[in-house]
N, C-alpha and C positions, 0 to 999 in steps of 0.2 A: 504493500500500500504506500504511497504517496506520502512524503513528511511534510513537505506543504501544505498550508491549509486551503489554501485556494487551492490547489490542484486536486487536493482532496473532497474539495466543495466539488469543481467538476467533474470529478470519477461518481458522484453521486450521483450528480446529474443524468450524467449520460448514459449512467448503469440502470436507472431507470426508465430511461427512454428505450434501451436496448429490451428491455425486457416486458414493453410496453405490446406488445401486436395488435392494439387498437386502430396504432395511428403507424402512419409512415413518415420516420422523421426523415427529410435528406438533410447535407452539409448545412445547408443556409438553414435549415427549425431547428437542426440541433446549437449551433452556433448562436443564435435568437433563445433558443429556451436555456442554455446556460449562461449568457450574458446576463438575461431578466434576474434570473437567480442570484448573481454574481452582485448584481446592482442592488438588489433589496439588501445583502447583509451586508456589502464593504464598500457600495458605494459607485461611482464611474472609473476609480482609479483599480480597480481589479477587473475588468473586460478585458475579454481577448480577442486576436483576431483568426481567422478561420489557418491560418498556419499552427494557431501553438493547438488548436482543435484537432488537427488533425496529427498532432504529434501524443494529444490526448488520446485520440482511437488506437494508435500504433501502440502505446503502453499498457491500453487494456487487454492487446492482443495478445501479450507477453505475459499477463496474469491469467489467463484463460488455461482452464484445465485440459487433459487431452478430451477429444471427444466433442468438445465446446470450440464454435467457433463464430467470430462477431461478423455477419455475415454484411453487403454490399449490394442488394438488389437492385436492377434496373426500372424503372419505373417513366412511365408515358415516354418509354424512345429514348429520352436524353439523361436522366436525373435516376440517382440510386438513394434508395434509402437504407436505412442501417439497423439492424439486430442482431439477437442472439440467435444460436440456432435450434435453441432450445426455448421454449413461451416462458418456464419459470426458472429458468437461471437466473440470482444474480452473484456477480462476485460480492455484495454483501450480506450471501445469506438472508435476506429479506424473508420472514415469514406471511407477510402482509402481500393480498392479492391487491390488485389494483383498485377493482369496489372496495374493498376493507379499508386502504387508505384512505379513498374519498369520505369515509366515514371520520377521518380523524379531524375535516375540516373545522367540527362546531368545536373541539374543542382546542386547537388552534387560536379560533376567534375568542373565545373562552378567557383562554390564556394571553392572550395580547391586551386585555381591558387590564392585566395587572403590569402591565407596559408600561414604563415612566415614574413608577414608585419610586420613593428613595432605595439605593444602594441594592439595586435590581438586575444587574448588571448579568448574573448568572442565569436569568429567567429570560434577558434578549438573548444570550445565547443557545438554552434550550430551544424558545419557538424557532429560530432559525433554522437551526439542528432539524428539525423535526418540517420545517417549512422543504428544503432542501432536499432532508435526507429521501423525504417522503412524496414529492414532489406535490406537494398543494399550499394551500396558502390561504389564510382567513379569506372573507371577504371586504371588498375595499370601500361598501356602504355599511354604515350604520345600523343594523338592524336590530340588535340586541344590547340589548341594556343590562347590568346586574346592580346590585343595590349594593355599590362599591363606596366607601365612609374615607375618601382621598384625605380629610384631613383628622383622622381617627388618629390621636398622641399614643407614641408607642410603635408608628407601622414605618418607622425606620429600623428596627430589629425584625422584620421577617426573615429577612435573607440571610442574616448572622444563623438566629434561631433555626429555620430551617436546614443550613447549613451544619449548625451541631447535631441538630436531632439526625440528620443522615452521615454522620462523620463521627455521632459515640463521643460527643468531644464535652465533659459534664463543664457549668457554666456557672459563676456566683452571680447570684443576682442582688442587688439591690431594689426593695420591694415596700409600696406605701399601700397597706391594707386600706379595705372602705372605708373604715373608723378613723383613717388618718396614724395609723401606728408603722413606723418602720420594722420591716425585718430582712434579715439576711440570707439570704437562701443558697447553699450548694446543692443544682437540680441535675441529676442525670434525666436531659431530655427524649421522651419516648414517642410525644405525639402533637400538632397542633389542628386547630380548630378553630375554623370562625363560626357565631352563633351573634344572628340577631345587629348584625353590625361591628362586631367586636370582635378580636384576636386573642385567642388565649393558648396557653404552654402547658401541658401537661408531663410530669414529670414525676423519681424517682427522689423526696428532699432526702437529703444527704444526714441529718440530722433527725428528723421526726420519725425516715425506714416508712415512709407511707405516700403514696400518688397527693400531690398536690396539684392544682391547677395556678396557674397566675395570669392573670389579663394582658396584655402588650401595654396599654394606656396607665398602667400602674408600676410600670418597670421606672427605676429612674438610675438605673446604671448596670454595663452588664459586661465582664470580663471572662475569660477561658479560665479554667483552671485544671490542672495535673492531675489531678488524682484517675485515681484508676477509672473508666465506665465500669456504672453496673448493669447487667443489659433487663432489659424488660423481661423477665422469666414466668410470667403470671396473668396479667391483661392485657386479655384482648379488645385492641379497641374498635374491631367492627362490630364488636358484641355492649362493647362497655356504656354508651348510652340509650341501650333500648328500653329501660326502665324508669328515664327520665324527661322531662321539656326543660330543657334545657343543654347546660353545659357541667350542673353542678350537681355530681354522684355520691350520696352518703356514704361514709366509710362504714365497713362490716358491723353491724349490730347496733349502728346508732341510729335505724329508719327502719320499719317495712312498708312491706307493699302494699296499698290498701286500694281499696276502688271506692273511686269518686262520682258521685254523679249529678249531673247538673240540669238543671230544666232551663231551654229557652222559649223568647219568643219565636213564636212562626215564624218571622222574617228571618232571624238572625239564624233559628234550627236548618233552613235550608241552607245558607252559607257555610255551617259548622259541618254540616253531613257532606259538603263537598271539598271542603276545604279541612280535614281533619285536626282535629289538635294534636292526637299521639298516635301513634300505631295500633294501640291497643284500644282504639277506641270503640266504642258496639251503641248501636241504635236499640235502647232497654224500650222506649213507648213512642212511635212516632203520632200518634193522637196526641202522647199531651209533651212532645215533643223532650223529648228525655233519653241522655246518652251518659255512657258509664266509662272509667278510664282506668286502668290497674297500672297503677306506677308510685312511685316514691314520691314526700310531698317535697317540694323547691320551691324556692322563693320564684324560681323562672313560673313556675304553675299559677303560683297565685296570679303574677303578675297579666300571666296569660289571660286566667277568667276575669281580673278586675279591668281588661282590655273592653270586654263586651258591656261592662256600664250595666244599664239598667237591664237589659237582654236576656240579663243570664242570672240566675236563683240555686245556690248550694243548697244537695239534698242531705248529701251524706259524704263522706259522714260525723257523724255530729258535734265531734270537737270542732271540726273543717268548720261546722257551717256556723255554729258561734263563735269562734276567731273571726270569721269572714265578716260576720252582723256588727263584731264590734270595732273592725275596719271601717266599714260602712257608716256608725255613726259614729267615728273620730272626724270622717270626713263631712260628714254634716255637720256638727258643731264648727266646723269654719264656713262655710256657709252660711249658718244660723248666726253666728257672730258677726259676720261682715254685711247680713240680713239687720243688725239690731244698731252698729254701727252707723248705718246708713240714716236710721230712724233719728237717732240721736242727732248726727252732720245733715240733716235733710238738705241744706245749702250747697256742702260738696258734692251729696248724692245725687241731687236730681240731675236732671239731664235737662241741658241748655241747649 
């Protein structure tokens, strides 16, 4: 293989194209389709001209197993185009059919909306990689949107963090809990997770021996540190929040599982039955519009039902729904206050 990166970039290319039998590339597509390529990642100053191409096809020929041969077909009288003599050879081992790639387009696209982040530098050069290798490329309209928080505190640490958590590499963190308390954390990183807008690190702390989670926006300083990795020997995390809405999992013995259930409005009943809150969610009465959920309780949960306002009535169970009530009227006593306030200021209050 090629120790150049551009030459490398164009054995890509063209090893793709080779193995293409859709299309007939001749000199002039193939020289046009790895220019295009050449130009998206480095620019106008790495194009070639159809000499150093064709000294590209002479190299691949010399990489060619016996048996394999990059063949030169005549096409309309004058013009030849170029392949393998085989439909699924490539020299790089490609296990990806050509439909299968086109399928990698959405997330290509996907992946380009985290284009331009701070210190992202390793995520231009996977889509590339991957635009190139594969030969597709997002699309170059707008079409999709994600609900990306560009100025979310903390999302200059992805790339670091991501980075350890695939490199084993454990990390001290300097950490400002919600209460406003400093703590110090040694985390062997295992897994990350956005939820709801938010970036968080889940991990191995070095001191507590138990998964902690940390938010990115509550990080306020974050160095390498030596010590040995410890690797994740225990959680799985394709499993590890299926028992929750949220991000945040009780640790062993301090939660169970309990089923919740909530009555809505009609209106709101048919947006919840389409739009689910948890996986485990089941339709208990659709008459009086009543749905049930078996999961652990989280502050993410509550937050969830007190989302739906007047909508939505806790059935069960019954500590759930007297904590809830008395949620409910902590927030009417301001209400009712800024109600009595008004009465008293009726000058500032009214409306002019």
């Amino acid at each position: 293989m090629p120790k150049n990166k551009n030459a490398e970039y164009r054995f890509m290319v063209l090893d793709r194209c080779f193995s293409d039998f859709r299309h007939k590339y001749t000199i002039e597509d193939l020289l046009e389709k790895v220019n295009d390529k050449l130009y998206d990642a480095n620019g106008s100053k790495s194009m070639i001209m159809e000499r150093q191409l064709r000294g590209d096809l002479n190299a691949i020929r010399k990489m060619l197993p016996d048996g394999i041969y990059l063949e030169a077909i005549p096409h309309d009288g004058k013009k030849c185009y170029y392949r393998y003599s085989e439909p699924n050879f490539s020299i790089y081992k490609n296990e990806l059919s050509v439909a299968e790639v086109q399928n990698l387009r959405s997330t290509i696209e996907m992946l380009g909306k985290y284009r331009g982040l701070p210190s992202n530098g390793w995520l231009e050069e996977v889509i590339s990689n991957l635009e190139i290798r594969f030969g597709v490329k997002g699309n170059a309209e707008n079409l999709v949107s994600f609900g990306q928080n560009d100025q979310l505190k903390g999302i200059e640490y992805l790339s670091d963090i991501i980075d350890a958590t695939i490199n084993h590499q454990p990390l001290d963190i300097e950490y400002i809990s919600a209460n406003g308390n400093h703590h110090q954390h040694t985390l062997h990183p295992y897994f990350v997770k956005q939820y709801n807008g938010r970036w968080y690190l889940f991990g191995l702390d070095e001191k507590e021996d138990r998964i902690k989670s940390l938010a990115f926006d509550r990080i306020q300083s974050m160095v390498n540190n030596n010590c040995a990795f410890r690797k994740n020997e225990k959680i799985d995390f394709n499993t590890y929040f299926d028992n929750v809405v949220g991000v945040t999992v009780p640790y062993e013995g301090e939660s169970n599982l309990e089923v919740f259930q909530l009555k809505f409005s009609p209106k709101r009943f048919k947006y919840v039955t389409s739009k689910p809150i948890h996986k485990s969610q089941e339709i208990i009465s659709e008459e009086d519009c009543i749905i049930s959920l078996q999961l652990y309780h989280t502050l993410e949960l509550e937050q969830q039902i007190f989302s739906f306002g007047p909508d939505v009535e806790v059935l069960s169970p019954t500590w759930f729904r007297e904590a809830f009530s008395k949620k409910i009227a902590e927030c009417m006593k301001k209400y009712f206050s800024m109600q009595n306030l008004c009465i008293d200021n009726n000058d500032l209050c009214s409306v002019k």
